[in-house]
N, C-alpha and C positions, 0 to 999 in steps of 0.2 A: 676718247671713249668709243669712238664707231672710228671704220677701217675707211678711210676716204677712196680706196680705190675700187670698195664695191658696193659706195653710199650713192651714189648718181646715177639715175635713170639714163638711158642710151645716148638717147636728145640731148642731154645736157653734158655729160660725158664728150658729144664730140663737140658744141659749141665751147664747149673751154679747153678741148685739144686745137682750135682753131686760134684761140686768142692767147694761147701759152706764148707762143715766139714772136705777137705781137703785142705784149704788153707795155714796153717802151714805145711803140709808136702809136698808140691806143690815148698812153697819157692817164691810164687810170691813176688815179688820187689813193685806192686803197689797196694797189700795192705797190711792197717796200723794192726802195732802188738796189740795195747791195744787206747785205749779211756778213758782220764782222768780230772778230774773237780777238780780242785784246788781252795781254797781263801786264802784271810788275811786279817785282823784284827785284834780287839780287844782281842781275844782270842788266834792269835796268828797262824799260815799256818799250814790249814788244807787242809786233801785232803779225799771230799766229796764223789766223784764215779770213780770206772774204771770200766771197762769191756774190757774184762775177768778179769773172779772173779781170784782174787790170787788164786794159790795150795795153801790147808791149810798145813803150816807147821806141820812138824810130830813130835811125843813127844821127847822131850829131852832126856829121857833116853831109847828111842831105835838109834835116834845117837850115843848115849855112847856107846850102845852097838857095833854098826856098828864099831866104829873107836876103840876099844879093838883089832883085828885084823891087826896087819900092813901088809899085806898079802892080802886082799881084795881089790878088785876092787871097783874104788870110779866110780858109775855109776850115781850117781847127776846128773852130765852133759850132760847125756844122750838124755833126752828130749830135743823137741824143743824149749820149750819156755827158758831151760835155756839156749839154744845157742843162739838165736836168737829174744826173746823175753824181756820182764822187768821184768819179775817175780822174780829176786835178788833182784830187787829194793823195797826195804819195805815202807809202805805209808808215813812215818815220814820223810827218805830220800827223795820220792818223792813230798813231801810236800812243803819240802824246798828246795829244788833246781827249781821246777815249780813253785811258788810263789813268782814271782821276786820282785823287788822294783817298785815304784811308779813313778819313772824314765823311767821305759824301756814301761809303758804303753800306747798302739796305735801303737805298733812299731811289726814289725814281730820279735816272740820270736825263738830261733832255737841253740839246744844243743845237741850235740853227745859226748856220753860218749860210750867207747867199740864199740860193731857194735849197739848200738840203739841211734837214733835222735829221739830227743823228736823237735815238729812243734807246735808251738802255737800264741795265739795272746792275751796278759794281756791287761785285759780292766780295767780300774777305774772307780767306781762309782760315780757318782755326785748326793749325795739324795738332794732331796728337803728340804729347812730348815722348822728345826721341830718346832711346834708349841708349843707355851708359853703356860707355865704351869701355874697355880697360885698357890702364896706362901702361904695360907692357906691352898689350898687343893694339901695335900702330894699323893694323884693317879695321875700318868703320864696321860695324854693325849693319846699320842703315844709312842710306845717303839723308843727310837733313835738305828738306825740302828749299828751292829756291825762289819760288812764286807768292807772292802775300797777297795778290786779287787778281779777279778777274771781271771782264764785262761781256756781255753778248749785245751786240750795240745791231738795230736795226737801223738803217739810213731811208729814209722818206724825205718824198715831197715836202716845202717847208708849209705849201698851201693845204695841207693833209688837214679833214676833220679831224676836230679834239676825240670822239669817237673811236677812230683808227689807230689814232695815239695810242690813245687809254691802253689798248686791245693791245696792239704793238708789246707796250711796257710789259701786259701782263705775261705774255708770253714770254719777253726776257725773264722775267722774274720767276717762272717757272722752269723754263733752262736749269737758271742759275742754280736752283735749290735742289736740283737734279743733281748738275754737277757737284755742288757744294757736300751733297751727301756721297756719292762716290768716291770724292776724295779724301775724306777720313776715313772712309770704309777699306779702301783700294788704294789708295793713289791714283784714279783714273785722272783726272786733271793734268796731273803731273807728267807723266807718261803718254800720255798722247801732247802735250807742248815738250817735249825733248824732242819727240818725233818732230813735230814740225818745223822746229830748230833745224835739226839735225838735216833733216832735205832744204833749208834753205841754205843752212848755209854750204851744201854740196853743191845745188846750182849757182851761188855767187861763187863758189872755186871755180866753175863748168865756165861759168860766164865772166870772170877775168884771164882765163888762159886763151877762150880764140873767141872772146869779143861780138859773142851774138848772143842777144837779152834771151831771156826767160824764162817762164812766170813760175813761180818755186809752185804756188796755190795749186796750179794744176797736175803738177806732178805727186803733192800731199793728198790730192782728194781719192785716189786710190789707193793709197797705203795708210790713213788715219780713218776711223771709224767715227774720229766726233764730226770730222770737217763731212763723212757721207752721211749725219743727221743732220748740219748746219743746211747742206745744198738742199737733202730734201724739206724741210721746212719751210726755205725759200721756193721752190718749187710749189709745194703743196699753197703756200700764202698768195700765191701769183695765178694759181687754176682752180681749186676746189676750195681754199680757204679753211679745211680741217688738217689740221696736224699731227698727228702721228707717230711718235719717239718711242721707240727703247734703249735708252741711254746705256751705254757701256751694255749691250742687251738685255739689263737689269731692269731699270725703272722707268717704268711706261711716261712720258708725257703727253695730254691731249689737249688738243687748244679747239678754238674754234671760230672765226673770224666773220660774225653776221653780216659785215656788210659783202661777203662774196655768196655768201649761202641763201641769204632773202634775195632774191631778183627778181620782179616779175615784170617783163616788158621790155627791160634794158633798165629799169630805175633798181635803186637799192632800197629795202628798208632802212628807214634809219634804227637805230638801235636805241633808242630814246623811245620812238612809238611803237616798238615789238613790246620794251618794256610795259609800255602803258596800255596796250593791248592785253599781255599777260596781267597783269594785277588787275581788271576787272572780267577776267574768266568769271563764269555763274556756273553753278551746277545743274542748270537744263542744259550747257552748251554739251559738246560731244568732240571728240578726237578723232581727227581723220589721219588715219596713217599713212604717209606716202609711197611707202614699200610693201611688199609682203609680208606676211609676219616671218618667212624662212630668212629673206634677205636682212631682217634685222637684226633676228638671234645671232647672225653670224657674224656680225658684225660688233654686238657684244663682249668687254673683253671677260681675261676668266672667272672675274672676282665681284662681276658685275653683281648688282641687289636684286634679288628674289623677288620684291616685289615690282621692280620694273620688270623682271622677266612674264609676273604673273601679269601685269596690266597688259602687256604687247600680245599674249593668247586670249586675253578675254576682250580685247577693244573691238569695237564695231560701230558701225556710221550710224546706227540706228537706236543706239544705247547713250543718254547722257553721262554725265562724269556722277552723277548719285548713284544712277543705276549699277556704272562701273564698280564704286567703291564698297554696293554693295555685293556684288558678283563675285568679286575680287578681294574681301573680306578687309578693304584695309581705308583706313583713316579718309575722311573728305579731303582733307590737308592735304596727307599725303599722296593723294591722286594729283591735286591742282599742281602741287612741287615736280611731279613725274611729266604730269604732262606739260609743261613746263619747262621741264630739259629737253623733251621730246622737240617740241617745237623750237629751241633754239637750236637746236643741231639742226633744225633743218629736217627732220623726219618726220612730220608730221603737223596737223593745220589745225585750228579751231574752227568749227564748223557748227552750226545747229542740227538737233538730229532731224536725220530723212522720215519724213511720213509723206502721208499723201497730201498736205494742203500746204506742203512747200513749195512758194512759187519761185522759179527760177527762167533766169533767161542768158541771150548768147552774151559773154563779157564783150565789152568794146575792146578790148586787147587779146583776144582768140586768134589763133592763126587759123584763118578757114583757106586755106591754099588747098588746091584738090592733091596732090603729089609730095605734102609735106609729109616729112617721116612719123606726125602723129598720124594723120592717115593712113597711113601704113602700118603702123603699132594696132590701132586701134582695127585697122580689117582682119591681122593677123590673132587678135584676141578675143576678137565677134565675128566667127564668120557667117557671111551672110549678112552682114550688114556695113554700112560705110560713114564714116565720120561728115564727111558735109550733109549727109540727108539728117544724118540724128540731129546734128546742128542747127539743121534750117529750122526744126519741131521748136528752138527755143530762138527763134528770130525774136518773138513778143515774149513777155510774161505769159508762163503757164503753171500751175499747179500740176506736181503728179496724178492728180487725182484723175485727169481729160486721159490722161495714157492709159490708163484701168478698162479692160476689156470683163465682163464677167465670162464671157466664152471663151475666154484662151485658158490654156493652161497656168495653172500657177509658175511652173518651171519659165514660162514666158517674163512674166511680172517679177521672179527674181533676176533677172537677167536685164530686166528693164533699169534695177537699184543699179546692179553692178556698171553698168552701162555708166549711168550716172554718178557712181562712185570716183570712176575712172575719168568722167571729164573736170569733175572737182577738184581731182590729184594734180590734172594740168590745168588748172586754173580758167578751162574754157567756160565754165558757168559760173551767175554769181548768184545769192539769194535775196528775194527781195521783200522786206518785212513789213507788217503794217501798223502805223503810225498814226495817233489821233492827236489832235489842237485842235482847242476851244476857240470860238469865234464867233463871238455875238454881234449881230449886226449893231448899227450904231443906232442910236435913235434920230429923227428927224432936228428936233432940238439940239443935237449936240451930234454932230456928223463927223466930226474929229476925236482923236484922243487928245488930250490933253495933255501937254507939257507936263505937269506935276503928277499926273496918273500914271505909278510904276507899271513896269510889264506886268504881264500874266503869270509868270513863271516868277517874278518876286511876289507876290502876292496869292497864290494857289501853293497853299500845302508848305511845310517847313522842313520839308525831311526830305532826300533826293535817294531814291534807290540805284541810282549810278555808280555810285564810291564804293569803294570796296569796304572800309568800315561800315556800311549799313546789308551788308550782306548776310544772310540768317540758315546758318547751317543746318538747322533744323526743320526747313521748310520742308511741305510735301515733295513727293518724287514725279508727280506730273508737269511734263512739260510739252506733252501734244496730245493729239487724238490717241497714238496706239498705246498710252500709259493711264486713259480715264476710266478705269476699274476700281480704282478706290472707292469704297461705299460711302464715304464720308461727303465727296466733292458733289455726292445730287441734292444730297440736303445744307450744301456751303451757307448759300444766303440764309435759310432759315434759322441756323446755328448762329449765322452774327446779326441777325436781327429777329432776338427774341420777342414777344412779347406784341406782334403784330404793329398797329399803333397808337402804342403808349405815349405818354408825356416824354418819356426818356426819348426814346427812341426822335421824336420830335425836336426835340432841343438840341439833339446830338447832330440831324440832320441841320439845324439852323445854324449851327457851331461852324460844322465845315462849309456850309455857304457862304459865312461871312466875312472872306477875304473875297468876295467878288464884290464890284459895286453894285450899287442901289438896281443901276438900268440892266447889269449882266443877272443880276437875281431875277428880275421882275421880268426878262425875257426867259429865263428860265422856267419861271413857277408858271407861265402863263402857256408853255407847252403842255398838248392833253397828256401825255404820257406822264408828266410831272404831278398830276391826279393822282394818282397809284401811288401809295407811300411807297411801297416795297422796292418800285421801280426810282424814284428819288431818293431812296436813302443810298439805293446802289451808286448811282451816278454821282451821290454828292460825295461818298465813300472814296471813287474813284477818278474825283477829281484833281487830285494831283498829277496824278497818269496822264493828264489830258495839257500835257506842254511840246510834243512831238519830240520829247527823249526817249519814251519806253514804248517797245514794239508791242505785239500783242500776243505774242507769246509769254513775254517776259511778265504783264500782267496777269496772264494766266498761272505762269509759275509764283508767284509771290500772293494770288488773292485765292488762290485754288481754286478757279472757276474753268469751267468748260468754255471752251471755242464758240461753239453757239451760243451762250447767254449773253456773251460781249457782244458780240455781233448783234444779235438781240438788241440788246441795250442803244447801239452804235445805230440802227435803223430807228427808231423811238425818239432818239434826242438829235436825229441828221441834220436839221434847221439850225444846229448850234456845236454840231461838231462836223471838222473836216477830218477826211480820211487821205492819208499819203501814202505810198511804196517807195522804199527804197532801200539800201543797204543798211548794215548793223555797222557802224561805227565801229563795234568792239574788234569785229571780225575779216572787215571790210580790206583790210590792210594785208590779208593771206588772200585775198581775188584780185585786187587790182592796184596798179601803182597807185603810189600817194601823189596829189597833183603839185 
């Protein structure tokens, strides 16, 4: 989908031209040791390409020599690749063992021998029937095909996460079906393994007439067009982790490999908690783009969807995903799926949108080096101002709000977001939300919990706004301060508590008290603020909220209440609620590595 060689920021671009040529001595787990193309047929399982080229074996008679000594050190083993790589493996053995039966084809292929796992997917060929010849005239028509399958077999680590696997396979599998369609269409398959043929078996003629090896792979990777999309893929799997194909320069393949793409730190996301990141997305949250909007249209291929193109023009840090879909005139669904691809590729973050009472401070994983090339990014993009001093302003938690000058210009204060937008993209600030739990002191009598007395959190409320099943498309579109214009939200409480206080209204409030005990009640009711129906019916309303899972935005978006009336509320009943800061769970995982 996106062009991996103009999807990476400079910084990052050159730390992974740095670890390109050491990625065997690195020992990464998530990437693959060799890239191998295998057939069968008529002629019997061959094996067309790998990359990396074999070590040419060395002459026989200087092994002889070597092993005359029993006294010598056998440093064969020494290298990486024969620890941990296939280089033992000779292409007649990998031939045959990678060119499975006609049985196992469409099926995920996967064999570990030693510590390398060979990842593949065996595809069979279905050619088109060959056209009749005629029996006087003895010239074929068409040559009938000789190949009946094929594998693109990844070699890894045999300690490789199931993860990587997965990933690995899927990409065979998308190869495959690339190839598999060329080859009915064209012949591509076929014709590019004659080719490879054909040069190999030129350099075994080269190499039994004056007796010096030579690797055929290398001399095929210039003259075949599949073996120069096999190297780049391994290539691209080993630095940036997006892939990239125009097969036979027809049919695009793109892949995408999250565990090279998520890094923040030196750690990986795992792909398991992006997942579970993404499916409890909320429509107050907001997309942060990590590019330009120019750099990603171009990156775009040409058949891309219209409405991803329309979400990449209207996204902005200060817009949640309702606001988006209504901007952008298209489905809630269909925003959380976009944004969604967005963020697996690696182009952008989940984030809460920017106002002024977001408080934010410096990450513990920020590079504040005065000479580091974000420092230099960031003077070259603000001049006039320098990366360690913006940095130091979020030594502590701060709200935007302390940064707000009324005597500067506005043009100041937008440059302030951007500022801010820009250390979010590199991960130097995180946001930190606030969190309330219930905590009644204990009584004198009874200074313990009690064994048989469940938690607070089984017993407060039955219903968890966490899960993504309980999420409600149709909520309001307020989710901060710069969205409380809705004329609805000033008269919220009075809407859900009709009738001042009535009997109902009473019973209802006793209803949701009565999963607390006897002593949490009566330290409750015996607060003055618990006087005020108005104010108790609110609290008892919102005491599910009160287990330190939902921040306080997030109650704002789901109860449609203003920032101040919580707060309000939150100063009123203090003696029995605790307030915390800290990070979003949901989002936490795009700021900082998981421990």
């Amino acid at each position: 989908m996106f062009n991996p060689s103009t999807g990476l920021p400079d910084d990052r671009k050159s730390m992974y031209n740095q670890q390109q040529n050491s990625v065997y001595k690195s020992g990464d787990k998530t990437s693959p040791i060799s890239v191998i193309l295998v057939s069968s047929g008529s002629r019997g399982n061959k094996l067309l390409f790998r990359y990396p080229f074999q070590r040419v074996a060395e002459c026989p008679s200087s092994l002889a020599a070597k092993q005359r000594n029993p006294y010598a050190l056998n440093t064969s083993g020494d290298g990486l690749e024969d620890q941990d790589g296939d280089s033992r493996f000779s292409d007649i053995i990998l031939a045959t063992i990678l060119a499975t039966k006609s049985d196992m084809c469409g099926k995920k292929f996967e064999l570990k021998i030693d510590n390398v796992r060979f990842v593949g997917h065996p595809t069979l060929l279905q050619h088109p029937p060959i056209i009749q010849v005629s029996k006087t005239d003895p010239s074929p028509k068409r040559e009938m095909p000789t190949m009946i399958l094929f594998n693109v077999v990844f070699a890894l680590r045999a300690n490789a996460d199931p993860s990587v696997i997965s990933c690995m396979h899927n990409l065979s599998r998308r190869i495959a079906i690339a190839l598999q369609h060329e080859e009915r269409r064209c012949q591509y398959l076929t014709r590019e393994a004659k080719l490879m043929l054909a040069v190999q078996d030129e350099i075994t003629t080269v190499t039994e007439s004056d007796g010096s090896p030579q690797s055929p792979f290398r001399q095929i990777l210039p003259k075949c067009k599949l073996a120069k999309d096999l190297k780049e893929a391994y290539d691209s799997l080993c630095t940036t982790g997006v892939v990239r194909l125009h097969i036979n320069n027809w049919l695009e393949v793109s892949f995408c490999l999250p565990h090279k793409i998520h890094r923040i730190g030196g750690h990986h996301i795992p792909p398991e908690a992006l997942e579970r990141s993404l499916k409890a997305i909320r429509p107050y949250h907001a997309l942060l783009l990590l590019e330009s909007e120019k750099a990603l249209m171009s990156q775009l291929p040409l058949d891309c969807s219209p409405a991803m193109m329309r979400l990449i023009k209207t996204c902005s840090a200060v817009k949640n995903l309702q606001q988006l879909a209504q901007d952008t005139d298209l489905a809630l669904l269909q925003i959380f799926q976009i944004a969604a691809h967005l963020v697996y590729w690696g182009k952008a973050i989940i984030i809460y949108p920017l106002c002024e009472n977001n408080v934010y401070m410096l990450s513990p994983h920020a590079n504040i080096c005065l000479y580091s090339p974000l420092a230099e990014h960031f003077a070259q993009q603000f001049p006039g101002h320098d990366l360690p001093s913006m940095l130091a302003k979020f030594s502590l938690p701060v709200s935007l709000a302390e940064f707000r000058n009324p005597l500067e210009a506005p043009a100041q204060e937008a440059q302030l977001i951007q500022m801010v937008v820009w250390m979010l993209q590199r991960r130097l600030l995180i946001q930190l939300h606030t969190y309330v739990c219930l905590l009644v002191p204990p009584s004198e009598d009874e200074p313990g919990l009690r064994d048989e007395d469940p938690p607070l959190a089984a017993r407060v409320g039955g219903r968890s706004l966490s899960t993504p099943s309980a999420l409600s498309f149709g909520s309001p579109t307020s989710s901060d301060d710069m969205t409380l214009t809705s004329p609805s939200m000033d008269n919220s409480s009075a809407e859900l508590a009709p009738g001042g206080d009535s009997p109902l209204n009473k019973r209802m409030t006793e209803t949701l008290l009565a999963s607390l005990s006897d002593h949490e009640r009566q330290v409750i009711l015996n607060i003055p603020a618990a006087q005020n129906q108005e104010d108790l019916r609110m609290f008892a309303r919102l005491l599910h909220y009160f287990r330190g899972h939902h921040h306080l935005e997030e109650i704002m978006y789901n109860e449609n209440m203003r920032r101040s009336q919580l707060k309000t509320l939150f100063d009123k009943f203090r003696s029995v609620l605790v307030v915390t800061n800290h990070e979003d769970p949901i989002i936490s995982i795009f700021q900082s590595p998981m421990e």
